[in-house]
C-alpha positions in Angstrom: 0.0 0.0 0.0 1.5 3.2 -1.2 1.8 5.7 2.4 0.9 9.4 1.3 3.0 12.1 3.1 1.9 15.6 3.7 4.1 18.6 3.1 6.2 19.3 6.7 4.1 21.2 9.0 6.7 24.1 8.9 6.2 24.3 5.2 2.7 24.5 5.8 3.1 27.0 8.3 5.1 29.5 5.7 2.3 28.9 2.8 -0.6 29.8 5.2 1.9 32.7 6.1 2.7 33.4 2.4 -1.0 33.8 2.0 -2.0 36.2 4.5 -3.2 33.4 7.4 -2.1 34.3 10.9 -1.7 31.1 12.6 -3.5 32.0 16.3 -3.2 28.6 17.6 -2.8 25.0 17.5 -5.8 22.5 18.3 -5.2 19.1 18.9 -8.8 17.4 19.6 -8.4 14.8 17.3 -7.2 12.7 14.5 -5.6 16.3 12.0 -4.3 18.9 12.0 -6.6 22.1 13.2 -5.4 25.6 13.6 -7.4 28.8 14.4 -6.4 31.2 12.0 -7.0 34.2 11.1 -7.2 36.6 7.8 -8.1 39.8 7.4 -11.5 40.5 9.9 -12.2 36.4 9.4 -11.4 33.7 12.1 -11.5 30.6 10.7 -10.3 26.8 11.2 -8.1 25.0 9.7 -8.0 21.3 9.3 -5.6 19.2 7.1 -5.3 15.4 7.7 -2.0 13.7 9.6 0.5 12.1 7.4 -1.6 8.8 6.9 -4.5 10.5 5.3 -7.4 8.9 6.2 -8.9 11.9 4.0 -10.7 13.2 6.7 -10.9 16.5 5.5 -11.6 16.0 1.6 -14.4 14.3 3.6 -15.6 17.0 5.5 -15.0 19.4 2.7 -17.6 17.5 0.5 -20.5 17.5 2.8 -19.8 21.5 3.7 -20.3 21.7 -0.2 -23.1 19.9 -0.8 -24.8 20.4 2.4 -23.9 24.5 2.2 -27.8 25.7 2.7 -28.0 23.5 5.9 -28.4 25.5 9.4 -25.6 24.9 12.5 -23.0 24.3 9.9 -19.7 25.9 9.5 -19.8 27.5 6.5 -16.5 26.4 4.0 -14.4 29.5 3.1 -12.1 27.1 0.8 -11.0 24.3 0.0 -6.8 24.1 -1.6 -5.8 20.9 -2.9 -2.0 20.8 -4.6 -1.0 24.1 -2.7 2.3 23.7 -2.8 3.7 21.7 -6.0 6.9 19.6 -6.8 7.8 19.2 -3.4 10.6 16.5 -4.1 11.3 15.6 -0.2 8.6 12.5 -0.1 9.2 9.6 -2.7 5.5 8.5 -1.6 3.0 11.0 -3.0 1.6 14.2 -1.1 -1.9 15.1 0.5 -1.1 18.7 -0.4 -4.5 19.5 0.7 -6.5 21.6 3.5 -9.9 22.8 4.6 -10.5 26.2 6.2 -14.3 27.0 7.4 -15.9 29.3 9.5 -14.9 29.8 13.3 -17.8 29.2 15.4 -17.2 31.0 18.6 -19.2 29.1 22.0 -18.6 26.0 24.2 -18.0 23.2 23.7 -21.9 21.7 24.4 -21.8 19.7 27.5 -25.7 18.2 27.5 -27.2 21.9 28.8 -30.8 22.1 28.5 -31.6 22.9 24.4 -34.9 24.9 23.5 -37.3 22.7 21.7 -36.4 25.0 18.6 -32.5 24.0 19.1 -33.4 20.3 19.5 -36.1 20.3 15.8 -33.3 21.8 14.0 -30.5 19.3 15.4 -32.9 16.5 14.6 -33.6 17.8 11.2 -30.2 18.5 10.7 -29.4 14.7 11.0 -32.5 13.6 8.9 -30.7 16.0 6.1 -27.4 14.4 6.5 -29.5 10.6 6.2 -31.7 11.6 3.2 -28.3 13.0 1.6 -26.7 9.8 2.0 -24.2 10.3 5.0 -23.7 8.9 8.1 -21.4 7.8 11.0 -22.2 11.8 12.6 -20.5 10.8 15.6 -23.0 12.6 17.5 -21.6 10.9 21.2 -18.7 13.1 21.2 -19.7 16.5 23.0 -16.5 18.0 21.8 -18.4 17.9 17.7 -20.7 20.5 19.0 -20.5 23.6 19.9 -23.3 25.8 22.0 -22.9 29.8 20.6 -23.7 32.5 23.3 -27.2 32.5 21.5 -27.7 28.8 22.5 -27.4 28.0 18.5 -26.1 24.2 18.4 -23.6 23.6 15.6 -22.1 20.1 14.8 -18.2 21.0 13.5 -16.8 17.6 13.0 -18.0 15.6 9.8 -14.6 13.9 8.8 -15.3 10.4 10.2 -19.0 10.8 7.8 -19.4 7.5 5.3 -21.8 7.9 2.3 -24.3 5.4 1.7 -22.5 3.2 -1.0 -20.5 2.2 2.4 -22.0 -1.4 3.6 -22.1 -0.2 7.1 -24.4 2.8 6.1 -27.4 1.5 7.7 -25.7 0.2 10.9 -24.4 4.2 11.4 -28.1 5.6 10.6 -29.3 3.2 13.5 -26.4 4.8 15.5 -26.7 8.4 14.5 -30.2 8.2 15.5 -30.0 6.2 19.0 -26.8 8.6 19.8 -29.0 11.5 19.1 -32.1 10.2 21.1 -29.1 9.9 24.3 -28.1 13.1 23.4 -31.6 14.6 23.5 -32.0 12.4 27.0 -29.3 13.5 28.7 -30.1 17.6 27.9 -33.7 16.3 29.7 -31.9 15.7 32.3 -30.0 18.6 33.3 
């Protein structure tokens, strides 16, 4: 199996640098890379898959594009694949590629009380994501949503999502919807 390399993480650092991103600070919740940045007035995050791409973020960057319209989404502000070209320092191919979306400032949601408003929109959110073919939300993990000031739920972490040609699709959509149902519970109970 032929390993993919990314482009050093100090090379990445000097072409978000080159481009006029101010690297604010390093976030390591899970399986990439994720930096706040910033450029211009905009915060933004951004993600780019470890050196084993698992194409996480080519993932996540196709759902924010075809699922664009959808409330408590970030919104994609782009999308670079081949950024930085005949890099000759890995034999093995490159994942020259990264996703920046919109910040979304809050908490992360710790199972707080939701307004029934909050909870038809999370559950129509997920029926969206279903009818569009993707699942595997991941929807246990507190640390995918965040809760805004305005107690506006958004879900920010859809790189693990599988699309329905996947032969587990229907086992996740079972998942999805019992982890959502506990998640719905447990804001009951505080």
């Amino acid at each position: 199996m032929k390993m993919k390399n990314l482009v050093s993480q100090d090379d990445f650092d000097l072409y978000l640098n080159l481009q006029g991103y101010i690297l604010l600070e390093k976030i390591e919740p899970s399986s990439r890379l994720v930096n706040l940045a910033r450029k211009g007035d905009q915060k933004m995050i951004i993600k780019r898959d470890y050196p084993y791409c698992k194409n996480q973020t080519i993932t996540e960057n196709e759902i924010l594009e075809k699922l664009k319209g959808l409330e408590r989404l970030p919104k994609k502000i782009t999308f670079e694949n081949n950024f930085i070209k005949n890099h000759s320092s890995s034999p093995f191919g490159l994942c020259n590629y990264f996703l920046a979306e919109q910040y979304i400032y809050g908490d992360q949601y710790d199972y707080e009380q939701l307004s029934t408003n909050e909870e038809q929109k999370l559950k129509e959110m997920i029926e969206t994501f279903h009818k569009e073919g993707y699942s595997r939300l991941d929807l246990e993990r507190s640390s995918n949503f965040i809760l805004t000031p305005f107690g506006e739920l958004y879900l920010v972490d859809l790189g693990f999502a599988i699309q329905k040609d996947n032969p587990q699709f229907d086992f996740h959509v079972k998942k999805d919807l019992s982890n959502l149902e506990d998640l719905l519970k447990q804001s009951l109970k505080n």
